[in-house]
VMD Tcl script that draws the C-alpha trace (Angstrom):
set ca {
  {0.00 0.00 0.00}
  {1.34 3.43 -1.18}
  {1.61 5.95 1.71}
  {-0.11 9.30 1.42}
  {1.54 11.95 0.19}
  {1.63 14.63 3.37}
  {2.64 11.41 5.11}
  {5.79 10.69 2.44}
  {6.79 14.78 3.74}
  {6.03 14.52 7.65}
  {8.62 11.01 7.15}
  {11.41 13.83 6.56}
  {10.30 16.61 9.78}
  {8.78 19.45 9.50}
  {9.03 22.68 8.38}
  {10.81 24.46 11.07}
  {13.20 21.73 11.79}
  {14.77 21.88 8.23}
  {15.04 25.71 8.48}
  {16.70 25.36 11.89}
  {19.20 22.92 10.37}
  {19.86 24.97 7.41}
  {20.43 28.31 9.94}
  {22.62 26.09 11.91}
  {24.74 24.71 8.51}
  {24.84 28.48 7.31}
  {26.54 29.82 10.82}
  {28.80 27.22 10.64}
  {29.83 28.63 7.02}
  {29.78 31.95 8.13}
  {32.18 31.34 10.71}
  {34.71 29.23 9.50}
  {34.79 32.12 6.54}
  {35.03 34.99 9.27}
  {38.28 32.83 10.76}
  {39.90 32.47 7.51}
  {39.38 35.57 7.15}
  {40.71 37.34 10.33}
  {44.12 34.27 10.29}
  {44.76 35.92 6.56}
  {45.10 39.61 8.10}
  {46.78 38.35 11.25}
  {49.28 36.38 8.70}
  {49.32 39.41 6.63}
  {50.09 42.07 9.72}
  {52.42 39.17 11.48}
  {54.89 39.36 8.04}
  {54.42 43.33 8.09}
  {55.86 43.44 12.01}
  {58.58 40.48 10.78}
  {59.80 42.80 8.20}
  {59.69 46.00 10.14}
  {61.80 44.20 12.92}
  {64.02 43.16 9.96}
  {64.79 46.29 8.48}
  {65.23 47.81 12.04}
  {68.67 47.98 11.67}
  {68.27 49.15 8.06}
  {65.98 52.19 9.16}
  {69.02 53.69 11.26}
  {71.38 53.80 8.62}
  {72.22 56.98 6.44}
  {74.36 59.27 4.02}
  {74.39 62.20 2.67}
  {77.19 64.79 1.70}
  {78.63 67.55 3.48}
  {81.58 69.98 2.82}
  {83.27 67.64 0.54}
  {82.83 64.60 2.78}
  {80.35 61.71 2.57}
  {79.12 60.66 6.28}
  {77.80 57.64 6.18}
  {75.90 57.74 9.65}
  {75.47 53.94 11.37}
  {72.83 54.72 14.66}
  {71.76 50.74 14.10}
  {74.32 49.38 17.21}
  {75.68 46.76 14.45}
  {78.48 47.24 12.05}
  {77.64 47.03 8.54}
  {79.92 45.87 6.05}
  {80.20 46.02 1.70}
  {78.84 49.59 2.01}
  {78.89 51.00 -1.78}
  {77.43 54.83 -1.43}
  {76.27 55.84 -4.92}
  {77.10 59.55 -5.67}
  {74.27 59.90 -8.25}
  {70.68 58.23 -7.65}
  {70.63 54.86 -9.32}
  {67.03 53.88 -9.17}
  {67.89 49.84 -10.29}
  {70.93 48.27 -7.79}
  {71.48 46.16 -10.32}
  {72.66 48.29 -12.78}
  {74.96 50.06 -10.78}
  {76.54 46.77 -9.93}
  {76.47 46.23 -13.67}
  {78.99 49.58 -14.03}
  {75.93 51.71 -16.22}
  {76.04 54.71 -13.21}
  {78.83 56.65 -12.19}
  {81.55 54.22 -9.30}
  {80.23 54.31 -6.38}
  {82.33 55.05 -3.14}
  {83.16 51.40 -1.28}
  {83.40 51.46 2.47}
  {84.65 47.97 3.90}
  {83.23 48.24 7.47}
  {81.25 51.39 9.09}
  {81.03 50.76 13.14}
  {78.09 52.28 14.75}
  {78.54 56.10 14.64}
  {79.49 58.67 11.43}
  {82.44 57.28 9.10}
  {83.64 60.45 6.79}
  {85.80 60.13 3.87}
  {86.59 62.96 1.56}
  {85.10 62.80 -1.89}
  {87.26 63.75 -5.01}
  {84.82 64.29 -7.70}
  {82.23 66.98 -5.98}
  {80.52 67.91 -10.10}
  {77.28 67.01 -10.25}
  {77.22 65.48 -6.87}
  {73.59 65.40 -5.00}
  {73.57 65.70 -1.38}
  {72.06 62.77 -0.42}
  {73.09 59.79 -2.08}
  {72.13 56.38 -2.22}
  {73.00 53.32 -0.32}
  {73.58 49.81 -0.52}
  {74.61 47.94 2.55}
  {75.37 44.63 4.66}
  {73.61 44.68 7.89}
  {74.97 42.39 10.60}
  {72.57 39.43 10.01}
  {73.88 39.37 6.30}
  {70.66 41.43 4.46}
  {71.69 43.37 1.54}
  {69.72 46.62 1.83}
  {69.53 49.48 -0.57}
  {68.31 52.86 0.48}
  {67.53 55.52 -2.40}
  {67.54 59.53 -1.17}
  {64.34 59.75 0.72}
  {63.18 56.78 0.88}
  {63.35 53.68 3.00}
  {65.53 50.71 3.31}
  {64.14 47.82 0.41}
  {65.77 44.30 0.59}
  {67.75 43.78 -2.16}
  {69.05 40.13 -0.87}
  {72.38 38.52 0.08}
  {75.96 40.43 -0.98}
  {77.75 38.97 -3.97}
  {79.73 36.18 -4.20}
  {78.77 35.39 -0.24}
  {77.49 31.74 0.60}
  {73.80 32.90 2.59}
  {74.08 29.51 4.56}
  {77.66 29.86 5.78}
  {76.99 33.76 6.79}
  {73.48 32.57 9.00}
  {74.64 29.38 10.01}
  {72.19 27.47 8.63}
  {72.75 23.65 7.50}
  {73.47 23.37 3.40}
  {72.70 20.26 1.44}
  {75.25 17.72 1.86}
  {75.97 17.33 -1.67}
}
mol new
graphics top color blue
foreach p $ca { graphics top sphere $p radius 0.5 }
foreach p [lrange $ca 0 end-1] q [lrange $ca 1 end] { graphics top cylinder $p $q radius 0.2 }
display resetview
């Protein structure tokens, strides 16, 4: 015998038991979306304060030019090392390592504080130049006149692993 139709429905619940469970399924969704959400921008800001501590160092170093001297001023507390001060502003690193801008000025180590060196060539010469530097966990940073520090990577020719510490393949 076939059962009646309104009894084939009330076999499944009623009405306001399927809404219920579809409310409940819904705030579930809802939820797990808002905490995806909110871990993204906590990953996001996390990396920002990561990289700000990173470039903490980077933020206290400076040069400029002044009386025929370039100062290279160090207020990180950490020597930096394979300074290269570029009289004119080189927008791309790269091609200044490539020889395309004017030399720039090599420093081998600047201590915390001001290292001065006189300058020879004083045509064309912009106050504030830009710089490219080793900070003491072995960043490469270059810092263009009024602008802030950007990570440009390791120095050349230097092994990253044997400079951090870090284990290399065995190979």
């Amino acid at each position: 015998m076939a059962a009646a139709p309104h009894q084939w429905f009330d076999s499944f619940g009623d009405l306001a038991t399927w809404f219920g469970s579809i409310g409940t399924v819904a705030a579930f969704g809802v939820g797990f979306w808002q905490i995806h959400r909110e871990r993204r921008h906590r990953l996001l800001r996390e990396m920002g304060d990561r990289m700000r501590a990173r470039r903490a160092h980077a933020d206290h170093v400076s040069a400029w030019i002044a009386e025929s001297e370039l100062v290279v001023a160090n207020r990180s507390g950490h020597p930096i090392h394979d300074v290269e001060v570029q009289a004119a502003d080189v927008l791309d690193p790269v091609d200044a390592a490539d020889g395309r801008g004017p030399a720039p000025t090599r420093i081998g180590i600047v201590l915390p504080g001001e290292h001065r060196q006189t300058l020879r060539h004083l045509a064309d010469t912009p106050v504030l130049p830009a710089i490219t530097f080793t900070d003491a966990r072995g960043d490469r940073w270059h810092r263009a006149p009024g602008r802030p520090p950007v990570l440009v990577g390791p120095p050349e020719g230097a092994d990253r692993h044997r400079s951090t510490g870090c284990d290399g393949d065995a190979g």
